[in-house]
N, C-alpha and C positions, 0 to 999 in steps of 0.2 A: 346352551348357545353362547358363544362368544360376545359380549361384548363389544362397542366401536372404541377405536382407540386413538390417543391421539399422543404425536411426537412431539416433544416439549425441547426448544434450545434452550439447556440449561446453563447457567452463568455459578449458580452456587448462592446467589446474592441474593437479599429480601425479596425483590420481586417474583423471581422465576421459584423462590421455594414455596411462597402462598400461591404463584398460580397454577401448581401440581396438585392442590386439596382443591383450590377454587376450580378449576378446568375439572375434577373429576364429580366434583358436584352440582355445576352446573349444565353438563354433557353426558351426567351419566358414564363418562367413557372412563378406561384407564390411563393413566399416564405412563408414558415411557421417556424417562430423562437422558437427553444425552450431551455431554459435556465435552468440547473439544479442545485439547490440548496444544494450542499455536504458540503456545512460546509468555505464556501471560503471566507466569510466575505467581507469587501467593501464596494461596494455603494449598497444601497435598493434595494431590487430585484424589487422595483415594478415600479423604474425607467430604470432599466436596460427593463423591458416589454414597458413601453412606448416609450422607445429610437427605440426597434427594428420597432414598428410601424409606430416611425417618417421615423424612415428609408426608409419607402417602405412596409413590411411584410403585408399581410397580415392578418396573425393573429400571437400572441406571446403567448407562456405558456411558465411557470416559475412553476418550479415541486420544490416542500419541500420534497426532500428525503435525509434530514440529517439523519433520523432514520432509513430510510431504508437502508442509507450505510453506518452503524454503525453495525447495526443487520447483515445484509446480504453480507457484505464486507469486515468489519474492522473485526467480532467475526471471520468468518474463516481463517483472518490470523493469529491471536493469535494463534488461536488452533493448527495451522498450524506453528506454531515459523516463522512466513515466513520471510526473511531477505537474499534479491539476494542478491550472493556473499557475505553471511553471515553480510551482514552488512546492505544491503537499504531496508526497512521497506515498500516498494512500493508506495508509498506516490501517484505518479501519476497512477500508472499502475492498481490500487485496484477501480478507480474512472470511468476508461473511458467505462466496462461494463455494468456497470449503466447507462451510458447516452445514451451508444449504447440502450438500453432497451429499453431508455424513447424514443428514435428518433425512434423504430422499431414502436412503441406505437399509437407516433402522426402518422407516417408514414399511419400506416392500418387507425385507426379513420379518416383521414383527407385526405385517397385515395392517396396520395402523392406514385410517383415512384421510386422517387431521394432522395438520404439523402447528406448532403454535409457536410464537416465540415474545421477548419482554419488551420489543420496540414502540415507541409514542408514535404520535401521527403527526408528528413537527418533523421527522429528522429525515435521513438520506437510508440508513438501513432498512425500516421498512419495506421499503422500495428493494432494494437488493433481495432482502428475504422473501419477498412474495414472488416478484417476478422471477428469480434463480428458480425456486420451487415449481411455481408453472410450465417452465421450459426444460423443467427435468422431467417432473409428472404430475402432467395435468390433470387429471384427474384428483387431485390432492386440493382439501380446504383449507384456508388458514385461519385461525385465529389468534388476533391480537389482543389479550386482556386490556392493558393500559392504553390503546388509541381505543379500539370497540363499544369497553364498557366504562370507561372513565376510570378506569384504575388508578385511585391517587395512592403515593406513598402514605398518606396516614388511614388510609385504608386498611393498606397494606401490612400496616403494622397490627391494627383493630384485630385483623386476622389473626396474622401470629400469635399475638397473647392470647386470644378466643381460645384458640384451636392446641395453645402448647406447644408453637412448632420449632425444634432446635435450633434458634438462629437468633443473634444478638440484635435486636431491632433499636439499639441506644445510638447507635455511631450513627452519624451520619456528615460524611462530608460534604463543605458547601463546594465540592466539586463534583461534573460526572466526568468517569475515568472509562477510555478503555484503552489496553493496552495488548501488544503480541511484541514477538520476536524484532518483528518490523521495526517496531518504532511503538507510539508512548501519544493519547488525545486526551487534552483536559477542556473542559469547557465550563460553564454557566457560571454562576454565584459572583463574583466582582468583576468577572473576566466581560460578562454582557454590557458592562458600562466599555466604551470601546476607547475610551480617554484614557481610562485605568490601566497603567504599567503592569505587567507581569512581577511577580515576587521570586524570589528564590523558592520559598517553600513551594512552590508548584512541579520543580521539578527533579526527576528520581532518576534518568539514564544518564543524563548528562551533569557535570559539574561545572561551578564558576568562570564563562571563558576570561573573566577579568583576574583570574588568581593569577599572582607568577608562577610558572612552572618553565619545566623545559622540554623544550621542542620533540615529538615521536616523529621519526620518517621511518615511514613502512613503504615496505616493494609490494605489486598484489598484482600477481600473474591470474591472465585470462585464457582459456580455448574455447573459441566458436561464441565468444561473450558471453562466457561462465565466468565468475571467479572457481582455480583451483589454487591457488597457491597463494600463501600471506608469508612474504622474506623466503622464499624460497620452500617452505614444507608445506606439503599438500593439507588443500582444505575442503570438507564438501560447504555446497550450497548454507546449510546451517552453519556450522563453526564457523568460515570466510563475516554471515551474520556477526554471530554471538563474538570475535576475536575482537570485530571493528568497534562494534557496540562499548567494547570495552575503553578500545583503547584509542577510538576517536570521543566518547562521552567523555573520557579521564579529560579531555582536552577543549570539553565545551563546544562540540561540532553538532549539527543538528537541532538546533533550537529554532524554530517558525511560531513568527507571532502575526497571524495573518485575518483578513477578511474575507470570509469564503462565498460563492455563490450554489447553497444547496440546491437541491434538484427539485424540490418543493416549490422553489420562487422565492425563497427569504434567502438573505445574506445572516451567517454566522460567524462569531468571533470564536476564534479556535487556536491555543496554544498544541504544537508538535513539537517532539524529541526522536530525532531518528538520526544517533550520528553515525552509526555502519551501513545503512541506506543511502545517507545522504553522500558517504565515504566511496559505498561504491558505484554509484549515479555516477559522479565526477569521476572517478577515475575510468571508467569504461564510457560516457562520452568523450575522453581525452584523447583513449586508444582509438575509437572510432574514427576521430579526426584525423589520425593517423594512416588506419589501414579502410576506408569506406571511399571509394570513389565519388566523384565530386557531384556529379548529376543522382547518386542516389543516397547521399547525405541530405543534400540539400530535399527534396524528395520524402525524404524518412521522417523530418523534423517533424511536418505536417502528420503523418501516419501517426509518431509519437505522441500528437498533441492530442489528437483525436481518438486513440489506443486508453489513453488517459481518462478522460472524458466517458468510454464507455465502461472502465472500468469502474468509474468513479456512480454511475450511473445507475449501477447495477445490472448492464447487461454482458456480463463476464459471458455467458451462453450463447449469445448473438449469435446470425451469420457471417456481421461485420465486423466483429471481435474475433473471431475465430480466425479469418480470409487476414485479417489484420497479423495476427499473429503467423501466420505461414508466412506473408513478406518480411515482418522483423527477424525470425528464424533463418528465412534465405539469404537477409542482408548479415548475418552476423558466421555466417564463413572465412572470415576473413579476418575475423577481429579476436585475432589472439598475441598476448606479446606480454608486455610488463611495462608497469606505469609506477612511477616512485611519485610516493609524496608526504608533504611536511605536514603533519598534524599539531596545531600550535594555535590558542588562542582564536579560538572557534571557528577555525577555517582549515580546510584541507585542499592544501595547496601545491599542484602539482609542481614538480623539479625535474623528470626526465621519464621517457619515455624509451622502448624500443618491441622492435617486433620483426620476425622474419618476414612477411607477410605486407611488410610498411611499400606504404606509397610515396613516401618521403624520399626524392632521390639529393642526395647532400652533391654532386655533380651539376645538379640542374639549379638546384638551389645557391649553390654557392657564389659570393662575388670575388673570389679570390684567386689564387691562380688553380687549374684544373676545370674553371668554367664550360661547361659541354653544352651549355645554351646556346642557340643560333640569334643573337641578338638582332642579327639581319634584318629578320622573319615576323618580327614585332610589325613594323611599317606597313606591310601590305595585310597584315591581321587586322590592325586595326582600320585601316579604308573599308574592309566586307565587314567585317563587324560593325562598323559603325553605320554602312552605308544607308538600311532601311530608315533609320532614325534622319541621317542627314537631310535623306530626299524628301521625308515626311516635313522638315523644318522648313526645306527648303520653298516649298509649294504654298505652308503656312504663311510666310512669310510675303511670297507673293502674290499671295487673297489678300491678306491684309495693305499692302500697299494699291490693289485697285481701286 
C-alpha cells in the first residue's frame, strides 16, 4: 500500500532540506521536493535537485518557469502599474502563485495529499501559500514546520548535524533574502531598527546611484502593454526583464527603502531592488498617458491600486483578481508605441514618447500657429460645467445669510 505523501516547496536552504527527513518522520509520509526556477540565480538548480534527494526525498523536480513568470506574472503587473502602497513592485508576492501552481501540479501527478512549505507565522507568504493552494485544491492540507511546530533555525541546524544532512549549516546571514527575476527583498537583522540607514553591502542588482557614471537612454517599445522591443530589437517578456535589470541596476534605479503594511496587521521594514520593474512600470504608465482615454485612466488608477493589494494579499485566484484582470487586459488595446528614456543616477526618466495609437493631438494642443482649438467654446463649457456647483453655493449662501 501506498503511503501518504506530501509536497514540499523547496528552496535548497537549511530549512526546507531538514523539513524533508523531519516531514517524513513525523507523517510517516514521503517527500516529494519541488524547486521552482523564477529567475533567483545561485547555486545550479541541478544541485539543489540532488541535495533534496540526499536529504531523504523521494523524488525532486526543479521546474524552469522563468518564462512562464515573466509572461504570466511579471506582463500583468506592468499592465497593471502594480506598486503596493504605490511603491513595492511585489517582488515576492508576483512569485509565490506560481509555485503554489507548480506544488498543486506535482501534488495531483504524484497522489500526494499534503503540500508543505518553509514559511513563519509573522509574514505575508504564508497567507499566499495556503490560500493559492485551497483555491486550487481544496481538498489538499498544509503544513507549516516553522510557524506549526516552532521550528527554530538552531533546531534546524541540531538536525542537520544529527542526521548528516549535505548542507553547510555555518553561514548564516544577518539578513533574510528572497529574490526572482523581478526584483531582489532583504529584511531583518539591523534593517528592524527603522532609524538605521541601509548599507551598500545589502545590495546585489543594483549599483551605487551616487557613482559618476554616464547617462543610458534606451527606447522600449510596447504592444497591447507588453514590452517587445528594447532600442528597437525584439524582446520577450523575460529578456525586456533580464536587459533592464542590467542596465537600469548599472545605474542605480530600483532601490525602495520603505515601511510596509503586512497583511498579518504588523508594519515591516523592507529594503527592494527592482530596477527593470521599476524601468518598466514608468515607462508603460508614460505610454498609457499617452494612448488611454481620459475617463478610463482616471478609472484604472483605482483598479491598479486595488489589482495590487490583492496581489499582494495573496488572492492572485480570486474572482476579483481575475474580473480585475480582464478590465486591465481590455484597457491595454491601445497602449502600444515607444517611450525613450534616460537612465542616470537612480532615476529613469522619461525624454519622449510616440505611438500610432496616441491621443495626443499636437493641433489641439498647440498655442502656436495651426491651432484647431475652438477657443470660443471654453465660455459656455465652463457656465454647464460649473453650473451644479454654482447653484449649490448659491443657495448655501443664502441659508446662511437668513
Amino acid at each position: 500500500m501506498m503511503s501518504d505523501r506530501v509536497v514540499l516547496a523547496y528552496s535548497g536552504g537549511l530549512d526546507t532540506s531538514v523539513a524533508i527527513g523531519w516531514l517524513g518522520q513525523e507523517t510517516g509520509a514521503e517527500v516529494i521536493a519541488v524547486a521552482v526556477d523564477v529567475g533567483q540565480g545561485g547555486e545550479d538548480m541541478d544541485v539543489v535537485r540532488e541535495r533534496a534527494l540526499a536529504c531523504g526525498a523521494v523524488e525532486s523536480i526543479v521546474v524552469d518557469a522563468k518564462d512562464e513568470f515573466a509572461e504570466d506574472y511579471c506582463l500583468p503587473a506592468v499592465r497593471a502599474n502594480a506598486l503596493y502602497q504605490d511603491r513595492y513592485p511585489l517582488v515576492s508576492a508576483l512569485s509565490r502563485p506560481l509555485i503554489v501552481k507548480h506544488l498543486v501540479e506535482a501534488a495531483t501527478y504524484h497522489g500526494a495529499n499534503v503540500v508543505s512549505h518553509g514559511c513563519t507565522g509573522k509574514g505575508n507568504d504564508q497567507v499566499r501559500f495556503e490560500v493559492g493552494t485551497k483555491s486550487l485544491a481544496p481538498h489538499l492540507t498544509v503544513i507549516a514546520p516553522v510557524r506549526d511546530y516552532a521550528w527554530t533555525r538552531e533546531k534546524a541546524i541540531a538536525y542537520a548535524e544529527e542526521h548528516d544532512l549535505p548542507i553547510d549549516v555555518t553561514k548564516k546571514s544577518p539578513y533574510s533574502i528572497d529574490q526572482n527575476v523581478w526584483g531582489r527583498a532583504v529584511e531583518t537583522g539591523f534593517l528592524e531598527d527603522i532609524w538605521n540607514g541601509p548599507i551598500e553591502d545589502l545590495y546585489s542588482y543594483t549599483s551605487d546611484p551616487a557613482q559618476q557614471r554616464d547617462a543610458d537612454e534606451v527606447v522600449i517599445g510596447f504592444e497591447s502593454g507588453a514590452p517587445v522591443a528594447i532600442d528597437g530589437k525584439p524582446v520577450t517578456m523575460l529578456q525586456a526583464i533580464q536587459q533592464l535589470n542590467e542596465r537600469a541596476g548599472a545605474q542605480g534605479i530600483g532601490r525602495i527603502d520603505m515601511v510596509e503594511d503586512r497583511l498579518v496587521g504588523i508594519k515591516s521594514r523592507e529594503i527592494y531592488e527592482a530596477p527593470g520593474a521599476m524601468a518598466l512600470i514608468a515607462a508603460h504608465m508614460e505610454l498609457e498617458n499617452v494612448t488611454v482615454e481620459r475617463e478610463l485612466a482616471r478609472f484604472k488608477r483605482g483598479v491598479d491600486q486595488r489589482w495590487g493589494e490583492l496581489a499582494y494579499d495573496g488572492l492572485w485566484f480570486s474572482p476579483l483578481k481575475q474580473t480585475l484582470d480582464a478590465f486591465v487586459n481590455k484597457s491595454q488595446e491601445a497602449v502600444t508605441g515607444e517611450v525613450r528614456m534616460t537612465l542616470h543616477a537612480g532615476k529613469a526618466t522619461v525624454t519622449g514618447r510616440r505611438s500610432a495609437t496616441s491621443l495626443y493631438d499636437f493641433n489641439l494642443a498647440t498655442y502656436d500657429e495651426g491651432d484647431t482649438f475652438d477657443q470660443s467654446m471654453a465660455k459656455g463649457f465652463i457656465e454647464i460645467f460649473g453650473m451644479s456647483s454654482t447653484l449649490a453655493n448659491k443657495r448655501d449662501q443664502a441659508l446662511v445669510g437668513e
